[in-house]
C-alpha positions as CSV (number, residue, x, y, z in Angstrom):
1,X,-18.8,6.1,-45.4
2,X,-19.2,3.1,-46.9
3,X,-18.6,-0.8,-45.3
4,X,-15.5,-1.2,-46.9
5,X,-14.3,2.3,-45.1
6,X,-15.3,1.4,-41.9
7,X,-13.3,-2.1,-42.3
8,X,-10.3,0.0,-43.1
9,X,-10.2,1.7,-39.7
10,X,-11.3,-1.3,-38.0
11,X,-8.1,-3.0,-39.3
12,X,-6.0,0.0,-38.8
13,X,-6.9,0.4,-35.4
14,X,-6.8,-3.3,-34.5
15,X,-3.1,-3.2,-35.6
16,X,-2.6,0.0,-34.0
17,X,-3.6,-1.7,-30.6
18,X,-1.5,-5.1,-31.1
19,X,1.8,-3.1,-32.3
20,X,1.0,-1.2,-28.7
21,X,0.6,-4.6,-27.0
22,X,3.5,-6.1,-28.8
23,X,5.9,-3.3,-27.9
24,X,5.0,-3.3,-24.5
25,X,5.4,-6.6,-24.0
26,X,9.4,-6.5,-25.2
27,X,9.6,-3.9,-23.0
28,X,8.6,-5.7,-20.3
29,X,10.5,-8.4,-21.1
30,X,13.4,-6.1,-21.7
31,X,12.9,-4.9,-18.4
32,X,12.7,-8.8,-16.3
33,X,15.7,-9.8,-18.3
34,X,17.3,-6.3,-17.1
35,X,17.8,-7.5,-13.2
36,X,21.6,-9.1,-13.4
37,X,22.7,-5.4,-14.8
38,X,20.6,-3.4,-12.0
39,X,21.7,-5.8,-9.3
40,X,25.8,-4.9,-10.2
41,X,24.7,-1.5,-10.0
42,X,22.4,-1.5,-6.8
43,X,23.0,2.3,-5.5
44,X,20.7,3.3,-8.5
45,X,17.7,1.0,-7.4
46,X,18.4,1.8,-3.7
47,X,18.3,5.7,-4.9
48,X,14.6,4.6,-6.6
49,X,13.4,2.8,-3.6
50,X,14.1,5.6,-1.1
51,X,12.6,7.7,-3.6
52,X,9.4,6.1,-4.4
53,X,9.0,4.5,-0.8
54,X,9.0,8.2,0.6
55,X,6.2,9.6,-2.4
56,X,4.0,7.0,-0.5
57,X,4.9,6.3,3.0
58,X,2.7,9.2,4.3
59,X,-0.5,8.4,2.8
60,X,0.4,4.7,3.0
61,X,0.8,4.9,6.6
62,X,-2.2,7.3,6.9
63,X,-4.6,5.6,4.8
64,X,-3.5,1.6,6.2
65,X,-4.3,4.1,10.0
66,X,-7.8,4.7,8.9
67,X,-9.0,1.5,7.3
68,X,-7.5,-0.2,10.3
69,X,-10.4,2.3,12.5
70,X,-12.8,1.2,10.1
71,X,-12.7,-2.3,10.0
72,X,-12.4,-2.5,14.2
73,X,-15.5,-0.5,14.4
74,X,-17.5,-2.4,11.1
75,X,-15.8,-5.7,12.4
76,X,-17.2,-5.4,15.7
77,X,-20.8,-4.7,15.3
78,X,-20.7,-7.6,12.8
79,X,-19.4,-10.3,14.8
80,X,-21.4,-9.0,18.1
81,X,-24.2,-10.2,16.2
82,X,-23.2,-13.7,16.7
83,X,-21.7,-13.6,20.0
84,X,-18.2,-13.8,18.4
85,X,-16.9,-10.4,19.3
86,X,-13.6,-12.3,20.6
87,X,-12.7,-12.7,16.6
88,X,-12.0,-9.3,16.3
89,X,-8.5,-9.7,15.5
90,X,-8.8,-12.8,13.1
91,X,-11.2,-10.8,11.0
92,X,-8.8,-7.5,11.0
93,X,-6.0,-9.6,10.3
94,X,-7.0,-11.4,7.5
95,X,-9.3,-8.8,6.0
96,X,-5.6,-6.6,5.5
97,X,-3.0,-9.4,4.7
98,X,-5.4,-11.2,2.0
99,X,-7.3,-8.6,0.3
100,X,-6.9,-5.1,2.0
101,X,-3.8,-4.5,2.5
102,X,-2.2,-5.3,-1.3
103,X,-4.8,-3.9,-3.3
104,X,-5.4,0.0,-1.6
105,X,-1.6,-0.5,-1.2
106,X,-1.3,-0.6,-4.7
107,X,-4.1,1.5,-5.8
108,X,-2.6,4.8,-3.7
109,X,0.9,3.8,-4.7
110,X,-0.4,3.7,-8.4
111,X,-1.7,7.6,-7.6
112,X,1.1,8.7,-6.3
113,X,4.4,7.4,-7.1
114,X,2.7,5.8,-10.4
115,X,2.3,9.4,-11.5
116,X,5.2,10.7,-10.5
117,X,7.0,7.6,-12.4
118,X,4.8,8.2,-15.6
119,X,5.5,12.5,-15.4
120,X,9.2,12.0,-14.7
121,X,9.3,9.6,-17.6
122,X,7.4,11.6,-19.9
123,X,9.3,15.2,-19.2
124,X,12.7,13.2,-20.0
125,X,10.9,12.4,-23.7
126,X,9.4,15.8,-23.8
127,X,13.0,17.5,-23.0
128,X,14.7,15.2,-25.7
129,X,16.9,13.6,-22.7
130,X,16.0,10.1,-23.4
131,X,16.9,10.8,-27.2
132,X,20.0,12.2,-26.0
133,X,21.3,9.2,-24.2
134,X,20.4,7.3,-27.1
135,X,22.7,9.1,-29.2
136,X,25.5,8.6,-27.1
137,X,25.1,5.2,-27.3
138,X,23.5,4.7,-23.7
139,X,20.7,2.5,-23.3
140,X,17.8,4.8,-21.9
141,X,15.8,1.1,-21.0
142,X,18.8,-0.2,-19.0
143,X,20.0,3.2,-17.6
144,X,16.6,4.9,-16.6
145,X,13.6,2.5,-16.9
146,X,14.9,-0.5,-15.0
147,X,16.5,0.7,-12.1
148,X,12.9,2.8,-11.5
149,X,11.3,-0.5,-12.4
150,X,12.6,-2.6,-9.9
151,X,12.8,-0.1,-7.4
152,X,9.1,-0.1,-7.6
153,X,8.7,-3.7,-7.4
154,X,11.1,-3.7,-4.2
155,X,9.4,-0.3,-2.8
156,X,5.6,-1.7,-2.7
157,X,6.0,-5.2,-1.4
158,X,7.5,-2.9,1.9
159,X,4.5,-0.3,1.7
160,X,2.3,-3.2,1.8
161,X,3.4,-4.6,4.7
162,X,3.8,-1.4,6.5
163,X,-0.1,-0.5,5.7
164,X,-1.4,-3.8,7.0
165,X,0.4,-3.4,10.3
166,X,-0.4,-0.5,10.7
167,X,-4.6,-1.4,10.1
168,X,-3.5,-3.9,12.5
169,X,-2.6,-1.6,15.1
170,X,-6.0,0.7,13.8
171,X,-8.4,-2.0,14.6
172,X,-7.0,-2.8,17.9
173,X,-7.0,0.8,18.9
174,X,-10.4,0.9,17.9
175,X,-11.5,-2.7,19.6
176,X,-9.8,-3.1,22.5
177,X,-8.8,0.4,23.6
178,X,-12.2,2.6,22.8
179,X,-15.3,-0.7,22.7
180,X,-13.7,-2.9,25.2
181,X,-12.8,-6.0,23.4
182,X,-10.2,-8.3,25.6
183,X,-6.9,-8.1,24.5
184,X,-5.9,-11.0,24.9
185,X,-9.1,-13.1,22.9
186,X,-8.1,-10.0,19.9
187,X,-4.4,-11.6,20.1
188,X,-4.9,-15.2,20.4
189,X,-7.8,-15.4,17.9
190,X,-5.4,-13.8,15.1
191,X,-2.2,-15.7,16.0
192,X,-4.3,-18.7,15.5
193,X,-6.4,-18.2,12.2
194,X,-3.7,-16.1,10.5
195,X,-1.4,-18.8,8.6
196,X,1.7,-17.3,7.3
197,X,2.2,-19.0,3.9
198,X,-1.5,-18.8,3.3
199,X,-2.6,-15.8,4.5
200,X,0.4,-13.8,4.9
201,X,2.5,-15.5,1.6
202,X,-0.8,-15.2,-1.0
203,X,-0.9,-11.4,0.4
204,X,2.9,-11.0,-0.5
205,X,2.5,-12.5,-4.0
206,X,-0.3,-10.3,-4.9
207,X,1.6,-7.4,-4.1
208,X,4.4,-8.3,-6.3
209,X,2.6,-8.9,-8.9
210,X,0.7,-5.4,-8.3
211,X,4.2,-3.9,-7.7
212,X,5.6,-5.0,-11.5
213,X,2.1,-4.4,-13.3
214,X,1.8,-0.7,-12.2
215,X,5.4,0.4,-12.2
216,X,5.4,-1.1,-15.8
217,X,2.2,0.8,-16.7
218,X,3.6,4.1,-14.9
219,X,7.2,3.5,-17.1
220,X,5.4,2.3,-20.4
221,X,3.2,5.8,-20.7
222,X,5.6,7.6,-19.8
223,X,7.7,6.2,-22.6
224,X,5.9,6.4,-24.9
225,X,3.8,10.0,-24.1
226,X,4.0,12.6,-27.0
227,X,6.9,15.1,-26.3
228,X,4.7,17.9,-25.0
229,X,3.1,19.3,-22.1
230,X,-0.4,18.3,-23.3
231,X,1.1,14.3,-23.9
232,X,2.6,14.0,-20.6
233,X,-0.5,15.0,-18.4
234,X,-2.6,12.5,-20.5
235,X,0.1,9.8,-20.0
236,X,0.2,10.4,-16.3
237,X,-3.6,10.1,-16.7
238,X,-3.5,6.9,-18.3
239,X,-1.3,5.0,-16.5
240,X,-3.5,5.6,-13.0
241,X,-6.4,4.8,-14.9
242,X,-4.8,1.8,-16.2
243,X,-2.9,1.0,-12.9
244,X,-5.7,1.2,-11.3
245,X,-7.6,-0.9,-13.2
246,X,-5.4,-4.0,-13.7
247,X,-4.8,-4.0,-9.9
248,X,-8.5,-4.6,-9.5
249,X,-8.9,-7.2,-12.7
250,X,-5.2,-9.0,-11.2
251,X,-7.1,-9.0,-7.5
252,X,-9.8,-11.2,-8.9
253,X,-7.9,-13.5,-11.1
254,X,-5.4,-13.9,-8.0
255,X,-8.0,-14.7,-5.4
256,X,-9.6,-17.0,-7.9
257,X,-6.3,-18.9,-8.4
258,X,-5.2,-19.1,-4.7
259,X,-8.6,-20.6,-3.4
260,X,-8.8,-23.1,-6.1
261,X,-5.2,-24.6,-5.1
């Protein structure tokens, strides 16, 4: 294979990868510009919230129970270090609302109703459904993509603040009830180093933004997954690979932005 060869597929590729981009990034616009026409017709986002709320709510709730043990048990020996055992609470709090909370919200929201977004998707290419609408002159973005797209982004802005409040209640349970820490220093502290635009507000933001980045990456491979069985279990690999990813690389550019302001 000679140098000229190998430029060949390099170029190929190259505008293999920006046609990708490019036509994801319609979609997505597509899909933004979509929310006056899903608003008028708000039974079929409800429908996709109840759906995709209930794919998650179990593990969500489980998993926020958990880290919520975890962090009052870590948090404590930490701080008793320093005499500051009383800060219990602030640390729990903030620890969920800033950081924890939005990105293991996303990241097992991205595993679970990601996939199911991405298979669903993918079975209605694979069964010719989507093609099918098409030729009867229905819009297969408008009809099925965006009212699953902003169900998503409704759905795990809620899951996120289920699964820090429910931490919340883990690292009390774990502080106050089984080590000892006063209840009322584990209240106080958090009610006065928690600030809700801050704290709280950054928190919400990041999950919105986690919310449309992996329901768009769950709805894009699914899309666009070759029309067999094989195609549609890569897809649904993809997309929590990819999901999963950008929630981590959007964490980082996120936090960077909100503590330079």
């Amino acid at each position: 294979m000679n140098v000229l060869d190998v430029l060949a597929q390099l170029g190929e590729k190259t505008s293999n990868l920006l046609q990708s981009w490019g036509y994801g990034a319609r979609l997505l616009l597509r899909l933004l510009a979509s929310l006056p026409g899903s608003m008028r017709r708000f039974g079929l986002v409800r429908d996709q919230v109840h759906f995709l709320g209930n794919y998650s709510l179990a593990i969500i709730t489980v998993s926020g129970l958990f880290v919520g043990f975890v962090l009052g048990l870590q948090g404590y020996y930490t701080l008793q270090r320093y005499g500051s055992a009383e800060a219990l609470g602030l640390l729990v709090a903030l620890s969920l609302v800033r950081e924890l909370g939005p990105v293991v919200a996303a990241l097992l929201y991205a595993g679970r109703a990601g996939a199911s977004l991405t298979a669903e998707i993918g079975l209605m290419r694979a069964g010719e459904q989507l093609t099918a609408l098409e030729m009867m002159a229905v819009d297969p973005v408008k009809r099925i993509l965006a009212p699953r797209f902003w169900g998503g982004v409704i759905a795990l802005p809620i899951l996120t603040a289920v699964f820090s409040a429910v931490g919340i209640v883990g690292g009390y349970a774990v502080g106050v009830l089984l080590i000892g820490v006063d209840a009322g220093s584990f209240w106080s502290q958090m009610q006065g180093g928690v600030d809700v635009f801050k704290d709280v507000g950054n928190g919400m933001i990041k999950s919105v933004v986690f919310a449309v980045a992996v329901t768009f990456i769950a709805l894009l491979q699914g899309f666009v997954a070759q029309p067999t069985p094989e195609g549609v279990a890569n897809a649904t690999t993809r997309s929590v690979v990819i999901s999963s990813l950008s929630v981590l690389g959007l964490d980082f550019i996120l936090t960077a932005m909100m503590f330079s302001i």
